[in-house]
C-alpha positions in Angstrom: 71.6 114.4 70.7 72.9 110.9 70.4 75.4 110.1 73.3 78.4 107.8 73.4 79.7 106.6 76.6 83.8 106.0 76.7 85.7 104.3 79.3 89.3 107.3 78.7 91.0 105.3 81.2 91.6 102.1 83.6 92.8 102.4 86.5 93.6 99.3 89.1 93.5 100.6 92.4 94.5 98.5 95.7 91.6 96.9 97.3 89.4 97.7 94.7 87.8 95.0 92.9 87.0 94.9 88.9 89.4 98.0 89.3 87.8 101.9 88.1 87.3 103.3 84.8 87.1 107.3 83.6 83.7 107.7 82.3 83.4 110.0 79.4 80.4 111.1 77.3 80.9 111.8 73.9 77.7 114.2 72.4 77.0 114.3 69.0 75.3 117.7 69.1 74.4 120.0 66.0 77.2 121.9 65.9 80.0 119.8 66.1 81.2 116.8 69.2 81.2 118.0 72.4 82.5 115.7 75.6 82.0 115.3 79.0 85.4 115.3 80.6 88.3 113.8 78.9 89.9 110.8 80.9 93.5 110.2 80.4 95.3 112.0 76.8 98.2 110.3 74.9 100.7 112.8 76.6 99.5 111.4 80.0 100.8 107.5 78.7 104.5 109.7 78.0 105.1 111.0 80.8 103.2 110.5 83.8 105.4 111.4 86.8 105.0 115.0 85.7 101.3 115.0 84.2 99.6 113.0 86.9 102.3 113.6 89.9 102.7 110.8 93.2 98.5 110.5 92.4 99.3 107.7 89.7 101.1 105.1 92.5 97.3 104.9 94.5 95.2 105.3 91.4 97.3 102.8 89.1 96.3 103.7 86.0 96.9 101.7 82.5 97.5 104.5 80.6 96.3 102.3 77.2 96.9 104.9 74.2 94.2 103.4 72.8 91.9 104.5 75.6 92.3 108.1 75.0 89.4 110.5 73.8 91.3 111.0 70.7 91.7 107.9 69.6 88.2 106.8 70.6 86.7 109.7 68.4 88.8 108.7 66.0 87.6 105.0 65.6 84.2 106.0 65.7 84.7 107.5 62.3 84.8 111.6 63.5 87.8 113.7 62.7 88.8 115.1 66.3 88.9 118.7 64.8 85.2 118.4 65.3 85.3 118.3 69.2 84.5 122.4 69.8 83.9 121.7 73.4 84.8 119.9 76.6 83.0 120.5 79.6 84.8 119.6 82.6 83.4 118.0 86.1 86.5 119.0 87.6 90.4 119.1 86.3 91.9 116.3 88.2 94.1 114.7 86.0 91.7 111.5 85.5 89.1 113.9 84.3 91.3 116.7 82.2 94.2 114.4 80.7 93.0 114.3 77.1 92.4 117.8 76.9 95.8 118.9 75.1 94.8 116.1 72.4 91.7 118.8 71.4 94.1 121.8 71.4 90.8 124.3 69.9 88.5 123.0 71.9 86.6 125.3 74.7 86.9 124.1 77.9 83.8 124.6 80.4 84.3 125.0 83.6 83.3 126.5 86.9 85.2 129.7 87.9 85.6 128.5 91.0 87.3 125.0 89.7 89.6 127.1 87.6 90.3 129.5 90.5 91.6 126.4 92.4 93.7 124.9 89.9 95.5 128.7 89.2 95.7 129.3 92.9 95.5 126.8 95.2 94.9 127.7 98.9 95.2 124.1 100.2 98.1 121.3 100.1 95.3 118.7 99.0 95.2 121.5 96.0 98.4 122.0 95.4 98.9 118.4 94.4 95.8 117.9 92.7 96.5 120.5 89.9 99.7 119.6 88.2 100.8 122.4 86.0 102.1 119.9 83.2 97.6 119.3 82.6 97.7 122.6 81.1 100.9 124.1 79.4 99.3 123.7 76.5 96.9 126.3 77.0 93.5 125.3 77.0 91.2 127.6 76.0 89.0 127.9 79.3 85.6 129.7 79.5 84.4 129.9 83.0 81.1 129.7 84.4 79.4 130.3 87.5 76.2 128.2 87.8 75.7 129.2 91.2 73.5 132.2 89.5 72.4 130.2 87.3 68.7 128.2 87.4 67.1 125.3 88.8 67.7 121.7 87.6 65.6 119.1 89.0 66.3 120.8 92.5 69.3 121.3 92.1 70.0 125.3 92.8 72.5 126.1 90.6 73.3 125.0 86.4 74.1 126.9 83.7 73.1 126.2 79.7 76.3 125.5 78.4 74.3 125.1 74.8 70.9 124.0 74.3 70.7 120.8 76.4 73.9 120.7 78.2 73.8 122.1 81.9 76.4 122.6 83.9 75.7 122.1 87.8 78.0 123.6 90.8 77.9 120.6 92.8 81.3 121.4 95.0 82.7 119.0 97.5 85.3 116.7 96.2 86.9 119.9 94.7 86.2 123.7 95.4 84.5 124.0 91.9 83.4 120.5 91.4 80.4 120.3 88.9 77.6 117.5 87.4 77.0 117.8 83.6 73.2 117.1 82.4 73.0 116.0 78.9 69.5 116.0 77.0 69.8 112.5 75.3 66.1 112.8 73.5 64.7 110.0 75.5 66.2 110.8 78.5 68.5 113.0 80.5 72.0 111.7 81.3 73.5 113.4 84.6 77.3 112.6 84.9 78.0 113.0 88.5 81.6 113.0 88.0 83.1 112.2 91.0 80.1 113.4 93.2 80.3 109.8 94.2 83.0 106.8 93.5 80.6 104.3 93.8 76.8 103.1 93.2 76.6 101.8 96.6 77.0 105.3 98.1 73.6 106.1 96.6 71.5 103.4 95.3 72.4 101.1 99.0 72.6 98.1 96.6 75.8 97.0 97.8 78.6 98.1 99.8 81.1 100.5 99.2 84.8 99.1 98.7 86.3 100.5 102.0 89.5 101.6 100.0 87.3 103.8 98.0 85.4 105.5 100.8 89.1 106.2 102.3 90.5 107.6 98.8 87.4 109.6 98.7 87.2 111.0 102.3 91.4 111.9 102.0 91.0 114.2 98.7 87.8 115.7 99.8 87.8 119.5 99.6 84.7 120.1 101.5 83.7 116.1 103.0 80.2 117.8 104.7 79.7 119.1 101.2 80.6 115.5 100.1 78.2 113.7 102.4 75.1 116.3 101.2 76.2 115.4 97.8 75.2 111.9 98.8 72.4 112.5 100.2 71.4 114.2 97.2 71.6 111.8 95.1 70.6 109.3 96.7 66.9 111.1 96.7 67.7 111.5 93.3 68.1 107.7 92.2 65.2 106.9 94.1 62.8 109.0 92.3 64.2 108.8 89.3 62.4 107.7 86.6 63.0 106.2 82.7 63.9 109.7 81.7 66.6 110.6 83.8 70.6 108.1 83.9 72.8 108.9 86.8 76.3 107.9 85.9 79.6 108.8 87.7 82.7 109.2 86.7 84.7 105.8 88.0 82.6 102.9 88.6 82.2 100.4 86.0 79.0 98.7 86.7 77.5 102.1 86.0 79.4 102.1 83.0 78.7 98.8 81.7 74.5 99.3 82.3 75.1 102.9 80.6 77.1 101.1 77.4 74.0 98.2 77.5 71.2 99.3 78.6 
């Protein structure tokens, strides 16, 4: 399956420097497009205060039209009628935004990700889920890889089609998930916010301190956070030419995944 990697939104944090993006994949698959997340959508750039809530004065995002999903499929020459699914890391609005430009696309989830976002227990929930991201009515299938098999040691994935595996990896959010993607050559695992950045698991550099704060103060679970890490960090350091960890915010990862 040939894979495209999107930047569906800029955002300009505070203290963060070179800024974040929202790292999409876009999977030409055999039957149809599918992608991997959605970034920011064209309704997001019209009215944010209700779509992305108080969230957009700390993230500061562009909101560039032109950075949508939609638009991006649309340049490289698909009709976005085409896109039959979207499999979702989580459903903050940086990552589920562009999903009302695909109206009749399936949208993969966790259960327990959608169980948040309908009802929240938590006030870090109750903000994260703005009900604006979905009064469209996305056509949701839930999943529950926690029954599901092992991937590369990780306990729990689900086959959402043949070579794309959803992976419970909960911790930022209750029903947080990675994506695997079976790219021929190699496998492409999109963290999605597992991490905020490549210093939290390569060592290569350290963390911007405003990120490790953001990330700490939205945490659902931050021991399930830190094993997340830790993780991943095993991961990357036994990973070999077949396997691309990417996140869903950094753009150094981002700019080796678009060059390399």
């Amino acid at each position: 399956m040939r894979v495209h990697h999107l930047n569906c939104g800029t955002m300009r944090p505070a203290l963060t420097p070179g800024g974040l993006v929202c790292h999409v994949l876009l999977v030409e698959t055999p039957d149809g497009l599918l992608l991997v997340d959605s970034g920011f959508g064209l309704r997001d750039a019209a009215d944010p205060a209700r779509r992305i809530g108080g969230a957009r004065f700390l993230i500061r995002p562009v909101l560039d039209p032109g950075e949508s999903a939609v638009r991006q499929v649309e340049r490289l020459g698909h009709d976005p009628a085409d896109v039959r699914d979207i499999v979702l890391t989580h459903l903050d609005a940086d990552h589920s935004g562009g999903l009302a430009d695909f109206p009749k696309a399936r949208v993969h989830l966790t259960a327990a990700e959608s169980d948040a976002a309908r009802r929240p227990r938590t006030r870090t929930e109750r903000y994260r889920y703005p009900p604006a991201q979905r009064e469209h009515g996305p056509r949701l299938v839930e999943h529950s890889p926690a029954t599901g098999d092992v991937w590369r040691g990780f306990a729990a994935g689900t086959e959402i089609r043949p070579g794309v595996v959803l992976i419970a990896l909960p911790g930022h959010t209750r029903g947080h998930a990675a994506v695997a993607v079976d790219a021929g050559e190699r496998w492409i695992l999109h963290a999605g916010d597992a991490f905020y950045h490549r210093g939290q698991i390569d060592g290569s550099t350290r963390s911007p301190r405003m990120l490790v704060r953001s990330e700490r103060m939205v945490a659902h679970d931050r021991a399930l956070v830190e094993a997340n890490h830790a993780r991943l960090t095993e991961l990357w350091a036994t990973a070999g030419p077949d396997l691309t960890i990417v996140n869903a915010h950094d753009p150094e990862l981002l700019r080796r995944a678009l060059h390399g």
